[in-house]
C-alpha positions in Angstrom: 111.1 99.2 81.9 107.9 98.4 80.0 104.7 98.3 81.9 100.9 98.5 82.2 98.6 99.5 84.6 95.2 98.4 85.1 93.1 100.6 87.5 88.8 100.0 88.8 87.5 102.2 91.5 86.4 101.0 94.9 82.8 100.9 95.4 82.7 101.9 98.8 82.5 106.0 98.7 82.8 105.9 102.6 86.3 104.2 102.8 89.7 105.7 102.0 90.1 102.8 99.5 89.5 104.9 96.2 90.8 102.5 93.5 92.8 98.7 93.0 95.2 98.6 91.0 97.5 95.5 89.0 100.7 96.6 87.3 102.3 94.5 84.5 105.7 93.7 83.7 106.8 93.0 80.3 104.5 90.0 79.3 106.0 88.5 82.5 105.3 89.3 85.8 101.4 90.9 87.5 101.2 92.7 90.7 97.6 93.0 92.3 96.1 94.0 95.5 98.0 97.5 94.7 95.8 100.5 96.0 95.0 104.4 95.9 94.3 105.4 99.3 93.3 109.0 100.8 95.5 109.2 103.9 94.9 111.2 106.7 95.7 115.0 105.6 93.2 114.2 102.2 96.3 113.4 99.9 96.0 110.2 97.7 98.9 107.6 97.8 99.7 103.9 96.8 100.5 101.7 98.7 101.8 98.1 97.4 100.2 95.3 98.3 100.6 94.1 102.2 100.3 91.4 104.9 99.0 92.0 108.1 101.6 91.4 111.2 101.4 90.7 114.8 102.9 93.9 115.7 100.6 96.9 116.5 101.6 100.4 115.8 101.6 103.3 118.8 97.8 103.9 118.0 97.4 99.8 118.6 96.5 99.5 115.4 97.7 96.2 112.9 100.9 97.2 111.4 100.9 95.9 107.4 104.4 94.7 105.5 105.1 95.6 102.0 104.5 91.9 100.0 107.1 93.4 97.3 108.9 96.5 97.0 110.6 98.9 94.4 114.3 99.0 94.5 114.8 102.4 93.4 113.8 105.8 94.3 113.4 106.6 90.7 111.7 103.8 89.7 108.9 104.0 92.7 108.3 107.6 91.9 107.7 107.4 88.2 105.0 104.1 89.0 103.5 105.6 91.8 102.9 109.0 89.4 101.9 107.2 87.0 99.4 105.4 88.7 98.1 108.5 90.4 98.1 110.6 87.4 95.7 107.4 85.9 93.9 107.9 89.0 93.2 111.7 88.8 92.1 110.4 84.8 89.6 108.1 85.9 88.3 110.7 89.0 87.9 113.3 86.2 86.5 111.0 83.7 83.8 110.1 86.5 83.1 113.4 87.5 82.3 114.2 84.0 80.0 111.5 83.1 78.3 112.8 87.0 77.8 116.3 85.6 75.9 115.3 82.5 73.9 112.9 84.1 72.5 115.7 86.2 72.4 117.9 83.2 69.9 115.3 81.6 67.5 114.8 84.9 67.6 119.0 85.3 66.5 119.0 82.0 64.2 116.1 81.9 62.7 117.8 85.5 61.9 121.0 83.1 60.9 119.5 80.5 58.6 117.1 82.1 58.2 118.3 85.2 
């Protein structure tokens, strides 16, 4: 199945919201409000995009539905790695441009300093 993905990071830095995602189908058929989240043990998943319920999980926290879901195992692997493998891109990507931003001020602190 032909697709694209479309990726921007979440501003917040705080929040285990690191990135949204859309995903397009063909020339046909968009999916937004995907997201790359940091669960609990530090490990970054998607999750599809969700409505809120009544129903309240053992923690009584607001238990979310899947809006849409992927049919088959195979298929929900290989977009799900694909979107986190575009997410560990971008991360790297944004680390990089970090590094040689503080390359320049270090050496702007020296050399005018």
């Amino acid at each position: 199945m032909e697709y694209s993905i479309q990726m921007s990071a979440a501003d917040n830095t705080g929040n285990h919201i690191k990135a949204f995602v859309s995903v397009v189908f063909g020339d046909s058929f968009k999916v937004t409000k995907i997201e790359v989240l940091e669960n609990k043990e530090g490990k970054n998943v998607v999750a599809m995009p969700g409505s809120r319920t009544k129903e309240r999980d053992e923690n009584n926290q607001p238990v979310f539905k899947n809006i849409c879901n992927l049919v088959t195992k195979e298929f929900r692997q290989e977009l799900y790695g694909n979107i986190l493998q575009l997410y560990d891109e971008m991360e790297r990507q944004e680390r990089q441009k970090l590094i040689k931003k503080q390359e320049i001020n270090l050496h702007q602190n020296l050399w005018y300093g």
